[in-house]
MDAnalysis code that builds the backbone (N, CA, C; Angstrom):
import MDAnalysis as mda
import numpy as np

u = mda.Universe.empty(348, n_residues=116, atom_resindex=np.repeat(np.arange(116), 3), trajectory=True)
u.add_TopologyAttr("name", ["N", "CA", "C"] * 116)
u.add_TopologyAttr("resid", np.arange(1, 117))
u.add_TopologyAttr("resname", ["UNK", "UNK", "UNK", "UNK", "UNK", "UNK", "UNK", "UNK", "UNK", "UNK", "UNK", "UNK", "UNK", "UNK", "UNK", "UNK", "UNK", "UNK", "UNK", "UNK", "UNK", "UNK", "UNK", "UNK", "UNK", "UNK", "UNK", "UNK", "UNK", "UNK", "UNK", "UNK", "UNK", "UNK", "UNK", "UNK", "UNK", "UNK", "UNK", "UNK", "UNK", "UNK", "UNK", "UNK", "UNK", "UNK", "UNK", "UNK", "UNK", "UNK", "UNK", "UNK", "UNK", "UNK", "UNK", "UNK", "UNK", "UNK", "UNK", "UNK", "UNK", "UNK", "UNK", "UNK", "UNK", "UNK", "UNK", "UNK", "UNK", "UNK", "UNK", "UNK", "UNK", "UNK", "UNK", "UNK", "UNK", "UNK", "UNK", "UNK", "UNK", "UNK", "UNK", "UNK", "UNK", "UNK", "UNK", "UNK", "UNK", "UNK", "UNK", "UNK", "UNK", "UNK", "UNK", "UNK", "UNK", "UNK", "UNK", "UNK", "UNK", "UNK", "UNK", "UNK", "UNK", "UNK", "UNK", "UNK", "UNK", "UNK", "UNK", "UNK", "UNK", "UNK", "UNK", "UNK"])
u.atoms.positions = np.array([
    [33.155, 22.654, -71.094],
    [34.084, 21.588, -71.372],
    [34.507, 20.968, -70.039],
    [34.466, 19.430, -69.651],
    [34.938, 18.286, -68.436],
    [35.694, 17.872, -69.398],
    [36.813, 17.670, -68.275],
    [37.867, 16.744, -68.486],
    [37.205, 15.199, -67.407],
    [36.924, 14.418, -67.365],
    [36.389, 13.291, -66.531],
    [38.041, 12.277, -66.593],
    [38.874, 12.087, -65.455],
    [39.899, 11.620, -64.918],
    [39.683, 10.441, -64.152],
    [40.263, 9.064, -65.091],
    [39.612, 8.078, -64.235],
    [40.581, 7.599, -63.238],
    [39.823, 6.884, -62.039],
    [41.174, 6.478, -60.763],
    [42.105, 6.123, -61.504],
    [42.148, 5.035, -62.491],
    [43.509, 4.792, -62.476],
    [44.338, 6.065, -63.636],
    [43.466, 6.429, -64.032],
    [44.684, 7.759, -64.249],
    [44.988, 8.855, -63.391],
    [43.960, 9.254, -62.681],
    [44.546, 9.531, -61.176],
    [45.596, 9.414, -60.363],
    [45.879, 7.800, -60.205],
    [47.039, 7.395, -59.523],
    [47.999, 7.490, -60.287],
    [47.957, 7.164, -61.501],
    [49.485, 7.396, -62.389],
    [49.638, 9.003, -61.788],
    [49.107, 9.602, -62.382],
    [49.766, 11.310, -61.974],
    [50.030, 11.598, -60.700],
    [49.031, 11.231, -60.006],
    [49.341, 11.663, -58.469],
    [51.313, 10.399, -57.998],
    [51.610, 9.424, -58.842],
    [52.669, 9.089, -58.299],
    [53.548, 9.640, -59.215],
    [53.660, 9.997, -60.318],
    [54.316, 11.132, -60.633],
    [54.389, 12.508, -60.337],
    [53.366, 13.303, -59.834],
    [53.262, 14.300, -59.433],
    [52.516, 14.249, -57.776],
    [53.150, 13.846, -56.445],
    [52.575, 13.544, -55.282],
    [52.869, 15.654, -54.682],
    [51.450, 15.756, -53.980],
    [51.557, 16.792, -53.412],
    [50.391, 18.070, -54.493],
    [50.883, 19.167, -53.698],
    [49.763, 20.566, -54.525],
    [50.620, 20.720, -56.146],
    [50.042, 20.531, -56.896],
    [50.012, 21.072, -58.097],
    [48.964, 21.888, -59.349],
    [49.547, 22.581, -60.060],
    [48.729, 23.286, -60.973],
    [48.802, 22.728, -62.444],
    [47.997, 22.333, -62.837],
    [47.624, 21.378, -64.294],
    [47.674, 21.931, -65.743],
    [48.493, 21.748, -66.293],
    [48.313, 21.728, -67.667],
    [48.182, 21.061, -68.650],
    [46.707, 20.854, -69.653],
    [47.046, 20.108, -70.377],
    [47.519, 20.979, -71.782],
    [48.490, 20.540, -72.004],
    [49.121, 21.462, -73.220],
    [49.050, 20.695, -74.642],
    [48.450, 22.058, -75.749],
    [48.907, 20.968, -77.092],
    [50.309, 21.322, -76.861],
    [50.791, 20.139, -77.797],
    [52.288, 20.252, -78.398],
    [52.662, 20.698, -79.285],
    [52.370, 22.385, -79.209],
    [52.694, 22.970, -80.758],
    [53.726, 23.734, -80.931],
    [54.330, 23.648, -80.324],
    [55.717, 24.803, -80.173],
    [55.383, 26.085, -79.865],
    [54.185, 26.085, -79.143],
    [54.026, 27.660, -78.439],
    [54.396, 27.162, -77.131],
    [54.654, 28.082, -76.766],
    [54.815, 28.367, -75.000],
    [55.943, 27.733, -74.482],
    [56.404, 27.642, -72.959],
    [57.465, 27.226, -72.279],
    [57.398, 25.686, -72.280],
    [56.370, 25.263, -72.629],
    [56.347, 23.798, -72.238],
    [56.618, 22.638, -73.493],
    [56.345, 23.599, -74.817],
    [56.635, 22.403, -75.898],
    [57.370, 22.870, -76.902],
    [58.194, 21.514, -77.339],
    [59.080, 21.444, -78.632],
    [58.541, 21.169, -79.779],
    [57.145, 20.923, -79.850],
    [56.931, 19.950, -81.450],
    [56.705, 21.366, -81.901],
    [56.352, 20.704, -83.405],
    [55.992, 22.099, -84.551],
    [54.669, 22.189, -84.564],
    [53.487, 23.015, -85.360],
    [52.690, 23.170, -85.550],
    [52.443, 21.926, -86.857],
    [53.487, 21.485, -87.438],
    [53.079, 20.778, -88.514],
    [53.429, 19.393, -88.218],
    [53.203, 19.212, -87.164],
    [52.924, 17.158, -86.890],
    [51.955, 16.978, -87.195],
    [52.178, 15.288, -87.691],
    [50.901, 14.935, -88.239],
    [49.866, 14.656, -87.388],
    [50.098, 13.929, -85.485],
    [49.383, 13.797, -84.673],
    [49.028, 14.654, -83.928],
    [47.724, 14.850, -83.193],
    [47.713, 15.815, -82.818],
    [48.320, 15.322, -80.658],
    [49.530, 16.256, -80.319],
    [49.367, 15.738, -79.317],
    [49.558, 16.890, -78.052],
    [48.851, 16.068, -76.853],
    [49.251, 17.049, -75.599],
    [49.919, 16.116, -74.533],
    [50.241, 17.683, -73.615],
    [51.084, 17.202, -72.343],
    [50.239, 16.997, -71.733],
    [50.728, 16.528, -70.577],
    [49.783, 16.715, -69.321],
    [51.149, 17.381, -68.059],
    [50.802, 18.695, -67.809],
    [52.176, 19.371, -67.360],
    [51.483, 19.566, -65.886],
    [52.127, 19.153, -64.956],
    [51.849, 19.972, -63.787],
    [52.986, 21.258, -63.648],
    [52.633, 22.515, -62.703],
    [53.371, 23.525, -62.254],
    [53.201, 24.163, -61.228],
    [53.908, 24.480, -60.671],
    [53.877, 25.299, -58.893],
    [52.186, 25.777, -59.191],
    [51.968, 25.592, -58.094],
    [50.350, 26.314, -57.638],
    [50.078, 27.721, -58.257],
    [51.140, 28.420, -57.464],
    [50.822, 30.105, -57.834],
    [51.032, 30.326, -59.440],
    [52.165, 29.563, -60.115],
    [52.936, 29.920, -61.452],
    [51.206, 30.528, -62.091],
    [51.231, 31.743, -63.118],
    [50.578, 32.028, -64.048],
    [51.178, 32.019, -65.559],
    [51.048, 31.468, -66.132],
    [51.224, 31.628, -67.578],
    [50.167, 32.299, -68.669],
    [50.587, 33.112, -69.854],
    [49.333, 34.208, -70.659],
    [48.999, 32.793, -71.465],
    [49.917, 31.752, -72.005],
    [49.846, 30.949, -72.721],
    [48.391, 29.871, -72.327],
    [48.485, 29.626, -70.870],
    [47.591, 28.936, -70.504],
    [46.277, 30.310, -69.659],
    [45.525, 30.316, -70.851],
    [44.575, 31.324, -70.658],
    [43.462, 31.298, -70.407],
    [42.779, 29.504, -70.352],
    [41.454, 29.337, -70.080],
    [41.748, 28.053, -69.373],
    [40.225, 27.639, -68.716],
    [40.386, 26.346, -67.856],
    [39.166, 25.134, -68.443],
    [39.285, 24.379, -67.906],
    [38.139, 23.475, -67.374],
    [38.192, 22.893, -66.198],
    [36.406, 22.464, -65.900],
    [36.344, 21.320, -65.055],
    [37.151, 20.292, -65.194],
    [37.763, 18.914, -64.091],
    [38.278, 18.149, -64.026],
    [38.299, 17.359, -62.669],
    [38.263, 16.025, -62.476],
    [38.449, 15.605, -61.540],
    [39.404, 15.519, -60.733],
    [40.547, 16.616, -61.456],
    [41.829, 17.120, -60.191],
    [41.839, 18.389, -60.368],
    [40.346, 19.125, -60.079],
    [40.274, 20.725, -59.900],
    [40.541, 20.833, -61.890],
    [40.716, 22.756, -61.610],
    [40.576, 22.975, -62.627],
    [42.205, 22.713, -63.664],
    [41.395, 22.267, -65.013],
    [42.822, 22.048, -65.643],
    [42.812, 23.169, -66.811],
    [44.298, 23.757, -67.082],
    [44.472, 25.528, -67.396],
    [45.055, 24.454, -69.090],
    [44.637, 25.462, -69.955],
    [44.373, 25.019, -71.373],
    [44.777, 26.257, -72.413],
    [45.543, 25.999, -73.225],
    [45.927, 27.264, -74.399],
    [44.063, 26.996, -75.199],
    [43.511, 28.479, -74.946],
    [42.271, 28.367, -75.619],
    [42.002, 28.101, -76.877],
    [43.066, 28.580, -77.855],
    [42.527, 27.912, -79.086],
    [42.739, 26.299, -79.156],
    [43.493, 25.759, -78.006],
    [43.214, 24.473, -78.567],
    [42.484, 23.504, -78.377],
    [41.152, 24.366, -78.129],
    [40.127, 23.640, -77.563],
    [39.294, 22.936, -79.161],
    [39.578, 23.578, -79.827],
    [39.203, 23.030, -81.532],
    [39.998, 22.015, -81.885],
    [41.093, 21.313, -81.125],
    [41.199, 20.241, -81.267],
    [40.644, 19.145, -80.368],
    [39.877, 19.882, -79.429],
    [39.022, 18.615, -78.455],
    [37.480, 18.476, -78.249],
    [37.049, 17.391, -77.506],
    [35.535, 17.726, -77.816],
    [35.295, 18.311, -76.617],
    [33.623, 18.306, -76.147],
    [33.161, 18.783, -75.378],
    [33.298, 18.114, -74.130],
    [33.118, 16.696, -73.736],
    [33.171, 15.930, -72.615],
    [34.575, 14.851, -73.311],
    [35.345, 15.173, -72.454],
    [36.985, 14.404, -72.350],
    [37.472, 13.628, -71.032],
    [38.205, 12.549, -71.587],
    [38.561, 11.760, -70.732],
    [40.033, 11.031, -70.849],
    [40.223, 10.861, -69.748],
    [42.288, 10.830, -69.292],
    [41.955, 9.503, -68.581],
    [42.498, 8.606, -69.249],
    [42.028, 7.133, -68.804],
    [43.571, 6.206, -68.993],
    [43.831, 5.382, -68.836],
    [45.105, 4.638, -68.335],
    [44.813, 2.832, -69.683],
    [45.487, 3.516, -70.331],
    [45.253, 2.007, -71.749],
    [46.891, 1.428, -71.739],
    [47.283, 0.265, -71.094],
    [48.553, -0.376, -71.144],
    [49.352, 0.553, -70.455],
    [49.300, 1.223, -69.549],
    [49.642, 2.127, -68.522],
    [50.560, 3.146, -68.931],
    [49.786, 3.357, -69.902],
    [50.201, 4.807, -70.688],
    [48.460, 5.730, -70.417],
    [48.907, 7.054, -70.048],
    [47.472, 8.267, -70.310],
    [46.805, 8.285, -71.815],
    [45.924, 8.202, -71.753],
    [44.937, 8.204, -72.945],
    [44.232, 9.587, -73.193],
    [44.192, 10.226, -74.047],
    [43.373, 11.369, -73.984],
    [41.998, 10.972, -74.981],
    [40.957, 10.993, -74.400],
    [39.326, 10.771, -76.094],
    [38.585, 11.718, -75.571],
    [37.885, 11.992, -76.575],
    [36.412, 12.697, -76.498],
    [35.412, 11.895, -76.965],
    [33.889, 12.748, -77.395],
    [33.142, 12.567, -77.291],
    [33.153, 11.586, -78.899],
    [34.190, 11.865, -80.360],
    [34.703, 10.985, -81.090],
    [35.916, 10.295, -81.525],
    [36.339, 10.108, -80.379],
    [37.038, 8.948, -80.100],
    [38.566, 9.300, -79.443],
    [39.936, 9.020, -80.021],
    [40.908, 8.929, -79.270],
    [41.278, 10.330, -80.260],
    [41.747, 11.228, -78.993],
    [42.482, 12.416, -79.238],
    [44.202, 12.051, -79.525],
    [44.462, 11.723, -78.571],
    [46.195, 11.445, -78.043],
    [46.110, 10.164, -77.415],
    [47.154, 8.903, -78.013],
    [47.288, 8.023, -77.278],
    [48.147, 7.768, -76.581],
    [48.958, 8.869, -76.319],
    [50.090, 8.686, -75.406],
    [50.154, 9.963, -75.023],
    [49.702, 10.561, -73.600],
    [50.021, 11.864, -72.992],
    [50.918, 11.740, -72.081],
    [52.212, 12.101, -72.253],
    [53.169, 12.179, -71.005],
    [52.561, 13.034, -69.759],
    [52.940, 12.485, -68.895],
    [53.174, 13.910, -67.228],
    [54.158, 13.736, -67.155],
    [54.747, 15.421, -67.004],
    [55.666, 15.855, -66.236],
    [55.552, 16.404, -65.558],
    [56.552, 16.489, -64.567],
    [56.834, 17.347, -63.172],
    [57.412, 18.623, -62.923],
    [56.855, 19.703, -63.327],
    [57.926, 20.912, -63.488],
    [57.765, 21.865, -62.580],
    [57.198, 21.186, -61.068],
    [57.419, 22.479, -60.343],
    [58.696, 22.350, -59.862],
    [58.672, 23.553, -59.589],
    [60.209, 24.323, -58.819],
    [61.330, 23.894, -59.946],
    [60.912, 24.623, -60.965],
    [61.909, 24.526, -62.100],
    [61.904, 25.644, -63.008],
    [62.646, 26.132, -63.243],
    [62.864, 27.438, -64.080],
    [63.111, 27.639, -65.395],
])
């Protein structure tokens, strides 16, 4: 599984998130430290979380390739994505698609290093 990150979604994150960071793209299912939604929304959606370099989380348990290093992923929710993915910038909002079509049309970044 590639995540393929285009410049201009690049620059959105890197000016929200300037400096070393560690990547998450998270679903939004109400597991883990990072999300509030339920398991029963109707869309399916993710974050795009950065976190301190070192931070480890059990939640984020597998990775992929990506054009900002590797990005750390809750493994089952790879059955909601395809095989070759892309983080692209549509009305200067993050776009998440695969290989059939738009996953998430609105992926927030946030900034959560050095936060507890």
């Amino acid at each position: 599984m590639k995540l393929t990150i285009t410049d201009a979604a690049k620059t959105k994150i890197q000016n929200i998130v300037p400096g070393n960071a560690k990547y998450f793209l998270s679903l939004d299912d109400g597991v883990g430290n990072y999300s509030d939604a339920g398991s029963c929304a109707i869309d399916t959606s993710f974050d795009f979380i950065a976190v301190d370099p070192d931070l480890e989380d059990k939640d984020f348990n597998e990775s992929m390739d990506s054009d900002l290093g590797p990005i750390y992923i809750k493994g089952y929710s790879k059955s909601y994505m395809d095989q070759n993915l892309k983080l692209d910038v549509k009305m200067n909002i993050l776009q998440l698609s695969g290989d059939a079509g738009i996953i998430d049309e609105n992926v927030p970044v946030t900034d959560q290093r050095n936060k507890k």
